[in-house]
Phi, psi and omega in degrees: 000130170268161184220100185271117184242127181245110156277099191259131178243145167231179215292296204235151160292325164312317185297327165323293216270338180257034129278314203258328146307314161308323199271344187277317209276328167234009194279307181301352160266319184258041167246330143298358189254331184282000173270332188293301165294020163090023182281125160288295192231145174239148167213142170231109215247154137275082187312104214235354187254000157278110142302136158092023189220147181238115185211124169271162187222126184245129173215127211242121148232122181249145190324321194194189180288318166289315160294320171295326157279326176319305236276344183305309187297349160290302196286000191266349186275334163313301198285350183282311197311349188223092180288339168253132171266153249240097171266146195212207168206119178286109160238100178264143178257148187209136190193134170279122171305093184254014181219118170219146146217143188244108168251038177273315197255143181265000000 
């Protein structure tokens, strides 16, 4: 499994909240095509223990590497959809997964 972890920091909390208002405004159209292409799991966390910073924390796991680039071309067909962009600053991390324990399943 690869796993992609994305920090998005922004300016502002308004800005926070019409970021996390755009992907809700579509997330229900494109999480089936990103499933279709091999996204296993999405998590989208607020990051809350940086005072003075408004930062989302994104984490995509996906079956393998070739799924994860299929997956680009959705998000690059997401960002055409918004014409003034959100400004912020992106950092993703990409890694294979070698350690899991769950203890949501019995």
């Amino acid at each position: 499994m690869l796993v992609n972890i994305t920090i998005q920091t922004f300016k502002s909390e308004m800005e926070l909240k019409l970021s996390v208002e755009r992907w809700n405004s579509v997330k229900d159209e494109y999480m089936p095509l990103f499933k279709e292409k091999g996204l296993k799991r999405y998590t989208c966390t607020r990051i809350w223990n940086k005072k003075e910073k408004y930062q989302l924390g994104y984490i995509f796991e996906y079956h393998d590497e070739k799924s994860m680039k299929d997956c680009l071309p959705i998000w690059q067909k997401i960002e055409l959809k918004w014409k003034e962009k959100i400004e912020n600053i992106t950092v993703g991390y990409r890694g294979i997964l070698i350690d899991n324990h769950d203890y949501t399943k019995s």
